[in-house]
C-alpha positions as CSV (number, residue, x, y, z in Angstrom):
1,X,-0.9,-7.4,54.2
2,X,0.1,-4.6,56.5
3,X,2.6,-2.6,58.1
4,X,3.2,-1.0,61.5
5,X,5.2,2.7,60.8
6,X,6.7,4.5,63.5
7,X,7.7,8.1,63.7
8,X,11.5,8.3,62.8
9,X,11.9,5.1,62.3
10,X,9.8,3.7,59.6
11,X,8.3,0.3,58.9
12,X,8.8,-1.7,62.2
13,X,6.7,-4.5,61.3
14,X,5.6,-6.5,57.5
15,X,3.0,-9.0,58.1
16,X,0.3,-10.6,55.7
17,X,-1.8,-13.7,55.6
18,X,-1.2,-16.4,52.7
19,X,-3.6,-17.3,50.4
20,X,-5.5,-20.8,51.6
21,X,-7.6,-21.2,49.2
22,X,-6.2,-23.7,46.3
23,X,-8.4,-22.2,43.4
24,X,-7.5,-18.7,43.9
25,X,-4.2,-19.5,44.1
26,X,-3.3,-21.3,40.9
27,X,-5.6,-18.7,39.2
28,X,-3.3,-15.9,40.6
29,X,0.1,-18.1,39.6
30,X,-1.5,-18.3,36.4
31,X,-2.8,-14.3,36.2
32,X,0.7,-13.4,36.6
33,X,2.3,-15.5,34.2
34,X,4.1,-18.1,36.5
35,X,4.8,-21.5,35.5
36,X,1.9,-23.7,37.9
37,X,4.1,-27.2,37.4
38,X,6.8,-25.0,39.3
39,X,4.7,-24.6,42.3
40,X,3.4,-28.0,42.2
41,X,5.3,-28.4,45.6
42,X,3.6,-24.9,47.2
43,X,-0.4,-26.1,45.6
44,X,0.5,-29.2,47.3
45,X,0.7,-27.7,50.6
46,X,-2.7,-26.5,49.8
47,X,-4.3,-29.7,48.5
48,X,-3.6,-31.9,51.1
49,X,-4.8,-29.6,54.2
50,X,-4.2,-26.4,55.5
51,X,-5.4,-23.7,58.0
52,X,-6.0,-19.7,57.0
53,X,-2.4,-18.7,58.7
54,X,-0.5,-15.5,59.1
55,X,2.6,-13.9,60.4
56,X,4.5,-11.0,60.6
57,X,8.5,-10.2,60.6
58,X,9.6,-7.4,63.4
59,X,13.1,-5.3,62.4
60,X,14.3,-6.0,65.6
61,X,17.2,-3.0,65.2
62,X,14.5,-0.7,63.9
63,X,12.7,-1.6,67.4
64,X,15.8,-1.1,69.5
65,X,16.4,2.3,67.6
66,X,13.2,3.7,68.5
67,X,12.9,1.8,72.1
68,X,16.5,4.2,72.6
69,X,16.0,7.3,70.8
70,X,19.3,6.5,68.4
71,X,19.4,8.5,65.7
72,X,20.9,6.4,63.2
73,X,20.3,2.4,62.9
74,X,24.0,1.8,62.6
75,X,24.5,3.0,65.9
76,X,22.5,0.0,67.4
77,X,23.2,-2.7,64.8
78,X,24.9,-5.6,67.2
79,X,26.9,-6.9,64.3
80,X,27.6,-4.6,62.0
81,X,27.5,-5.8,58.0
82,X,30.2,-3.1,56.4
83,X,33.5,-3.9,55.0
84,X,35.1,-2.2,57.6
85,X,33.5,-4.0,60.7
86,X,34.1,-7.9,58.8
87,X,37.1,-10.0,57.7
88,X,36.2,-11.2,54.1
């Protein structure tokens, strides 16, 4: 896993790469106490053919607040998420 940090802002970017390998995954589902027959559906995915694969999520408002110099994120939020801002 890893994370891009910027100055004032914080994490910018979360990315990791899944597990591909079937073994060590139903040994980790089972390390942590999961229920495997749960996941039959996500080990399946893994049986039947897959590729080492990544990917990463950006905080697109996080970006534009550093790209602008804002001081505070709700300042460059496009829709804003508070009570005030949204009919219920």
């Amino acid at each position: 896993a890893m994370d891009v940090l910027l100055p004032t802002v914080g994490e910018i970017i979360g990315g990791s790469q899944r597990e591909e390998r079937l073994d060590v995954l139903e040994a980790r589902i089972r390390d942590i106490g999961m229920t495997p027959e749960d996941y039959w559906w996500y080990c399946d995915l893994r049986r039947f053919g897959t590729v080492p694969h990544a990917g990463f999520g950006l905080g697109f408002e996080r970006m534009v607040r550093f790209c602008t110099g804002m001081g505070n994120i709700r300042d460059v939020i496009p829709f804003p998420r508070t009570p005030q801002s949204a009919e219920f």
